[in-house]
N, C-alpha and C positions, 0 to 999 in steps of 0.2 A: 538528026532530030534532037539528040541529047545537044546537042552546041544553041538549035536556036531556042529551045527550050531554057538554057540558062540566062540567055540575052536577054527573054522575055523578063526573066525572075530580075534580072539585073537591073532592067528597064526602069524601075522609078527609084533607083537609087541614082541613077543618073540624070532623071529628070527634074527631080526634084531642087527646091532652090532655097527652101530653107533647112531642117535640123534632120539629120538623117541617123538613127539609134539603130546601132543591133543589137539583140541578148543574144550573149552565147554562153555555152558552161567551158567552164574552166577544167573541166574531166577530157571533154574531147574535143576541146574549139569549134563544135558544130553548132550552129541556129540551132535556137531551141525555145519551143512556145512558153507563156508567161504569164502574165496581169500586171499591169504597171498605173501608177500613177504620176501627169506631170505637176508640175507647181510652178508658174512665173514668180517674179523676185516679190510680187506683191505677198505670196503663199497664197495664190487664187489656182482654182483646179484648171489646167489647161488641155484641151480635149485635142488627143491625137487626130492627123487625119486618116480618111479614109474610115472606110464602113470596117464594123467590129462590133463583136459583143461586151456586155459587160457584166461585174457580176459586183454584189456586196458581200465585204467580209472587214471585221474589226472593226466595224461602225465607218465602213469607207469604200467607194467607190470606185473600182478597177478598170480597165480596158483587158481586155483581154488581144496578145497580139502574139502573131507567126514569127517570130523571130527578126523582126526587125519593126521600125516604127516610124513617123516620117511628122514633121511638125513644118507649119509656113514660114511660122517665125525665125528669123536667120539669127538675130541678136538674141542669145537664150544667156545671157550672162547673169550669176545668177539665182539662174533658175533649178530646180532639184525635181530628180526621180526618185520613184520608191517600186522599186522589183520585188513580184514574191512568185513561188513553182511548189507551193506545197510543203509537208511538213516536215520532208529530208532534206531540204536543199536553205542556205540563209538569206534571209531576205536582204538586199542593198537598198541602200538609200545613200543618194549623193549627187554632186552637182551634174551639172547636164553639159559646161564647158557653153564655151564659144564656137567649137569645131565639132564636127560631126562624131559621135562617141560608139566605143563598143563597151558593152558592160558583162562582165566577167562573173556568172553564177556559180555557187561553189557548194556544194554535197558537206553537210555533215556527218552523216552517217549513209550507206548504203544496203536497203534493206534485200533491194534483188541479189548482190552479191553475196546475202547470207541466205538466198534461197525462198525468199520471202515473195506473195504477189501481191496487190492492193487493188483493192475492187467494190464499188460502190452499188449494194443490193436492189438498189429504189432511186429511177429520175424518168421522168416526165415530159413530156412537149417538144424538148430538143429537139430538131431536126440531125440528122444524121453526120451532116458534115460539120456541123456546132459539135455535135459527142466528143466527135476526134478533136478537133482542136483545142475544147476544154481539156478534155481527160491526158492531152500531154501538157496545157499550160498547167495542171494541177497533181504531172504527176502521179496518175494514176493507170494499171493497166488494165482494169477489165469494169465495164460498164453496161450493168445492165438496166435499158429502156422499157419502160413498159408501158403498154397499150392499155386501157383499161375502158369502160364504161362511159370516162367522163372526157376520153379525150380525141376520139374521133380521127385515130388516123392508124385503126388497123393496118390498112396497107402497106407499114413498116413489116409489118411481120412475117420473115419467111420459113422460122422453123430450124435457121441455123444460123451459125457468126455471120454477122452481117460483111456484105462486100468492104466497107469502109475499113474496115478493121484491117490493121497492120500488125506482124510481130510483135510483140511490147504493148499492142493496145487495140486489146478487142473489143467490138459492143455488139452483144446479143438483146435481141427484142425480145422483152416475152409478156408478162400480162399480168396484172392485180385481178385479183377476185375479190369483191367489197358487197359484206353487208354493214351495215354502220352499227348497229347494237353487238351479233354476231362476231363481227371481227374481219377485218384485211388480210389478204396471205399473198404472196409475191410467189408467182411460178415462174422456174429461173428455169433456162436452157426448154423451154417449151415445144416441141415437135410441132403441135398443132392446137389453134386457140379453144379455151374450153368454153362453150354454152352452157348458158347466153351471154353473149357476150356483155348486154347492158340488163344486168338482174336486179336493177333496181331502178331503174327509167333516169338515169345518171344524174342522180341529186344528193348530195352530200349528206342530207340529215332532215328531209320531208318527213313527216311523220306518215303521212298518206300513203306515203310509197310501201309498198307491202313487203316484209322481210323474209329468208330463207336462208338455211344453213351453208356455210361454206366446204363443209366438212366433202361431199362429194365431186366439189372442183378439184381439193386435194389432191383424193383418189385418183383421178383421171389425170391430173397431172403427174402424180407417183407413178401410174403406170406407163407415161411416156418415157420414166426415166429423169422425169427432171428434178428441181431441185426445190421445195415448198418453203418461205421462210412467215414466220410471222411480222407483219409489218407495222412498223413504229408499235411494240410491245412498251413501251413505256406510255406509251397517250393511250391507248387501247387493246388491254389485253382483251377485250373483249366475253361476251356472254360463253363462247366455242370453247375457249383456249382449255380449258378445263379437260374439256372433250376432244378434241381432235390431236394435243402430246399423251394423251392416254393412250391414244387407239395408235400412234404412230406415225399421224399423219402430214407432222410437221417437224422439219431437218433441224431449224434454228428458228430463231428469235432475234428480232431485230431491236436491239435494249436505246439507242441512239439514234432519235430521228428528228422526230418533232417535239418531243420535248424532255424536259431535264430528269433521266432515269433515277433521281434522287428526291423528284413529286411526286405526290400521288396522280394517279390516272384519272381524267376529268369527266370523259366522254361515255359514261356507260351508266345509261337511267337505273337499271335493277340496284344500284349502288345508294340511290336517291329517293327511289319507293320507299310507301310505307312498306316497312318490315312483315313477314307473315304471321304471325302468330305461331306456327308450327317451327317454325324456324328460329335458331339465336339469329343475333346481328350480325350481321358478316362484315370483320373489319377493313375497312380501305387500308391496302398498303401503297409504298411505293412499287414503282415499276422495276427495279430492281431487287428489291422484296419478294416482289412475288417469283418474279425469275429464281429466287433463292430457295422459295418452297414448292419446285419442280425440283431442283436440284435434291433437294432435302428430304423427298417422297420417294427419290430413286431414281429420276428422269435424268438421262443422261442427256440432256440438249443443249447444242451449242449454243452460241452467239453468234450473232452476224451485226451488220449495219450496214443502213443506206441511206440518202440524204433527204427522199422526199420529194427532191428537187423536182418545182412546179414555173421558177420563174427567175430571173438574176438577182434576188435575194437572197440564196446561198448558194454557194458553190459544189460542182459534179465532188463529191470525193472527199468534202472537208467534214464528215460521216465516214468511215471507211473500217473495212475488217481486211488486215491481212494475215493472209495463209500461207503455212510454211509448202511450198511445191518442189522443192530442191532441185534439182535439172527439169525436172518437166513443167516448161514456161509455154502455159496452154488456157484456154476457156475451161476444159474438161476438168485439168486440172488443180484448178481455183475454185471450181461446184464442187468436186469431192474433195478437195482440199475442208470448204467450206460444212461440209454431211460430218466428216472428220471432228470438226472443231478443232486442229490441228493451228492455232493461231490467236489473234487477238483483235479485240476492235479498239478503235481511238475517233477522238478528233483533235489530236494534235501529240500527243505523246509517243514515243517511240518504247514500249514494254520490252523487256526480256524476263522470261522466267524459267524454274525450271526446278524438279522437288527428285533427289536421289540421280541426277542426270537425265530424267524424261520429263518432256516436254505437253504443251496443250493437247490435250486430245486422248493422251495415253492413260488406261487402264493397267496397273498392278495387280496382281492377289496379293496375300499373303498373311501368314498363320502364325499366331500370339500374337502379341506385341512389337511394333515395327517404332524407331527411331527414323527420320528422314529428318533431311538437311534441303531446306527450303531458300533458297535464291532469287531475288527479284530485283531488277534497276526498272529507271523509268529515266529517261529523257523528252526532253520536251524544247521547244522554240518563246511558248506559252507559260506564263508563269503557273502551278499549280500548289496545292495546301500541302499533300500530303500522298504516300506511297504506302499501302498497306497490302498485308497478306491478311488471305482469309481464310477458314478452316469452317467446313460447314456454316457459312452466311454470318460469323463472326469475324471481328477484325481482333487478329493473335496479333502483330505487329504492326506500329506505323510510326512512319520516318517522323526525323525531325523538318522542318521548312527544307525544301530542297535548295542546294547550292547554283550558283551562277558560274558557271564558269568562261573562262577568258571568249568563247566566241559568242556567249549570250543562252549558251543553252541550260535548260533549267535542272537539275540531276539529283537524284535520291537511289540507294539502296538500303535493303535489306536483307542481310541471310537468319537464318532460326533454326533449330533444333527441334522439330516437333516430337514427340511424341503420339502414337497411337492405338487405340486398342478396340478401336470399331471400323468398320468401314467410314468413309471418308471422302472427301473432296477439298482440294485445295485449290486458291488461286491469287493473283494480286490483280489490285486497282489502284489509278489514278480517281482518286474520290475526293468528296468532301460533303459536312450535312449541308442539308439544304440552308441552313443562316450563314454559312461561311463563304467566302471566296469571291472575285467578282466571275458575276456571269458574261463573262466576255465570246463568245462565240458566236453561229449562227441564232435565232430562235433564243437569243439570254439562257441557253445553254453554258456551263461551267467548264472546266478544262479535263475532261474525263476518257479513262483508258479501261479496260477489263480483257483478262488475261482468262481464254476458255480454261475452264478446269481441268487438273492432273486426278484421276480417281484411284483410289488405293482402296480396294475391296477385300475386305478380310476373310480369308475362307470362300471366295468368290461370292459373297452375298452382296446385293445393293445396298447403297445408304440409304437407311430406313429410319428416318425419326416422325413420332407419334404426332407432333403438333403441325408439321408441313401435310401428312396424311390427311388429318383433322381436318385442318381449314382449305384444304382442295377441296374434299368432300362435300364441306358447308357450300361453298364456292360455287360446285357443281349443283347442288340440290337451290342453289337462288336460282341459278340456270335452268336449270326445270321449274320451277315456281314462273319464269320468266315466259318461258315457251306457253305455259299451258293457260296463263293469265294475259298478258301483255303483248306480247309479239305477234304484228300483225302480219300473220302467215294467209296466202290467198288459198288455200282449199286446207284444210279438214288433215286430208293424207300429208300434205306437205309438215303441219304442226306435229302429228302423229310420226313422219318420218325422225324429226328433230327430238322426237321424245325416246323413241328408239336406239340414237345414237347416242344419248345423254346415258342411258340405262348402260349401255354396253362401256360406257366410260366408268358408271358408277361399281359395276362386277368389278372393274380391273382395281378400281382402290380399295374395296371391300377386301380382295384378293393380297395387297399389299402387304 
């Protein structure tokens, strides 16, 4: 079986009569899936044969292919390819030859060998066997699909890793829960899908369509055990989020999706109403902002990300958090890799950090005064501005323009000496303000990294500062002015339910 099974695979490298390519990596001479670009001598795009997906990235056009690729054309002299497998491996670009070519992909760094998983929170529509073949042409091992509202094909969903899934590269189906004013939340490792399944008659931003808290899909997802993240917090932190990291009902934050965690959030009318009169202004921040005044309240919540992915306009994974899992190279654990914060997100930089020799995710105590010795590199394939350390949602350190080094990769560090004498949070980013840098990514997104936070609690107290308390609180009480005025809830109890859970948010920061 195995013999005529290899013939088959063999079959149109033998048939074929003109340019016959294989990728392989240069780690272990095996086939290995990809996205490539051809170019005849003219520099005109030439479209591989054979059926294949494709995807946009860098303002360019991919093929996405299984390790090997087959062209009619027999005279390719010439002519040039462009290889890329994601953000550890280097991209090639070079001729195509006259004679049938192997091209040799090469790892710069290797993140599973330091223990590391990468896994992409939020993609869409793919069919199954597209998941697998993206999520290794980019390099990616854990992919989670989800079923939602608007996209009609429940019947993915079984409630565990899906069959397709191989060692190295699992994809689990689970489900968005969406109100558009309220807020998105991605239930990850899902048991069983929560109703209704279409809770808003699956329309993106109707006004008509009548709205309802997300806050109890949560719950019912927490109690499967699964994993709740808030999705694309950077476009939509939405009317809830106030409420539902209060109550606990949500693991992470997804700060990199749909757009540049360095804008302000567009999508939330209470932000655009007239003001209450009862009420001050409530400031618009950035979406990494606000993620800072959760941190700055006391909320220990991670960071996640996922691509959104809705169509071949970005890529499974070029979004991505990963988790440090050490020998346990699992779905399980990459979710609580993930609940952990044990890790970092990117879309293209490779972070290491690390404050007294502990890592993302970990809590310290400790009593007086603490000195720590703060540690942070950034590498990258991508050019970016700048590597900074942050101390409670301030940037203490940041590099000079990072260095080039001889294989093209981009590199910055910094080590520090901090000081401290309060409870605290530390971490580093790949950043820049929003007037700086080109937005080269998916979405004119910028080239940006965040390293979940090291907490060092003094005396085992949270970090508690007065002005991140302050404007949650404001935050929360727009959110109630929201429900009780404007949000089109269909019965009575339903608004009354969402004003219940607002209150019970409001005790816990009153409590703070």
């Amino acid at each position: 079986i195995f013999y005529s099974i290899s013939l088959l695979l063999l079959l149109p490298l033998c048939l074929s009569a003109g340019y016959v390519g294989q990728v392989l990596s240069e780690e272990t001479g095996k086939a290995v899936a990809a996205s490539i670009i051809v170019r005849n001598a003219s520099g005109q795009v030439v479209e591989v044969d054979g059926e294949h997906p494709h995807v946009e990235f860098l303002q360019e056009r991919w093929c996405y292919v299984d390790g090997q690729f087959w062209l009619e054309q027999s005279n390719t002299e010439g002519w040039t390819v462009k290889i890329r497998r994601g953000p550890e491996v280097l991209p090639l670009e070079t001729e195509l030859g006259t004679v049938d070519g192997v091209f040799h992909l090469k790892r710069w760094i290797h993140l599973s060998e330091q223990g590391y998983m990468s896994g992409d929170t939020h993609v869409h529509y793919l069919e199954l066997d597209q998941c697998h073949l993206q999520m290794r042409a980019e390099d990616l091992e854990v992919l989670n699909l989800l079923t939602s509202d608007f996209t009609d094909d429940v019947n993915k969903f079984t409630g565990e890793v899906d069959a397709i899934s191989t060692p190295g590269h699992w994809v689990y189906v689970g489900q968005e829960f969406r109100d558009w004013q309220q807020g998105h939340i991605n239930l990850l490792r899902l048991r069983k899908i929560v109703e209704p399944l279409e809770p808003f008659g699956g329309s993106f931003r109707e006004w008509s369509h009548r709205h309802f808290i997300v806050a109890p899909a949560a719950r019912e997802a927490k109690a499967q055990e699964a994993a709740v993240t808030w999705a694309h917090f950077g476009d939509i932190p939405g009317t809830e989020s106030p409420i539902d990291i209060a109550l606990g009902l949500i693991d992470a934050v997804d700060l990199i999706s749909q757009a540049d965690p360095n804008n302000t959030p567009n999508k939330w009318p209470p932000w655009t109403m007239k003001q209450p009169s009862h009420l001050s202004e409530l400031p618009v921040l950035s979406g990494i902002g606000i993620y800072y005044q959760y941190l700055n309240a006391g909320f220990q919540i991670p960071l996640a990300s996922g691509t959104d992915k809705m169509s071949e306009r970005i890529p499974v994974g070029s979004s991505r958090l990963y988790v440090k899992t050490g020998n346990d190279r699992s779905f399980d654990a990459w979710i609580e890799g993930l609940k952990a914060g044990n890790g970092f997100i990117s879309n293209g930089p490779i972070l290491t950090f690390s404050v007294e020799g502990h890592g993302s995710g970990d809590t310290v105590e400790f009593q007086g005064d603490k000195r720590v010795a703060v540690k942070a590199t950034a590498r990258s394939l991508y050019a970016f501005s700048r590597l900074q350390l942050m101390l409670n949602g301030e940037a203490i350190a940041s590099s000079e323009m990072p260095i080039r080094g001889p294989q093209g990769i981009f590199e910055a560090s910094l080590e520090l000496k901090v000081e401290l004498s309060e409870s605290a949070w530390l971490a580093a980013r790949v950043s820049a303000p929003p007037d700086e840098g080109e937005r080269t990514m998916p979405r004119r997104m910028k080239v940006f990294a965040h390293a979940n936070p090291v907490y060092f609690l003094k005396n085992g107290d949270r970090v508690r500062k007065q002005a991140a308390i302050d404007y949650l609180t404001l935050y929360l009480r727009h959110s109630q002015h929201w429900f009780k005025t404007a949000a089109n809830f269909e019965t009575d109890q339903h608004r009354a339910e969402a004003l219940a859970e607002a209150e019970r948010a409001l005790r816990i920061y009153e409590a703070l």
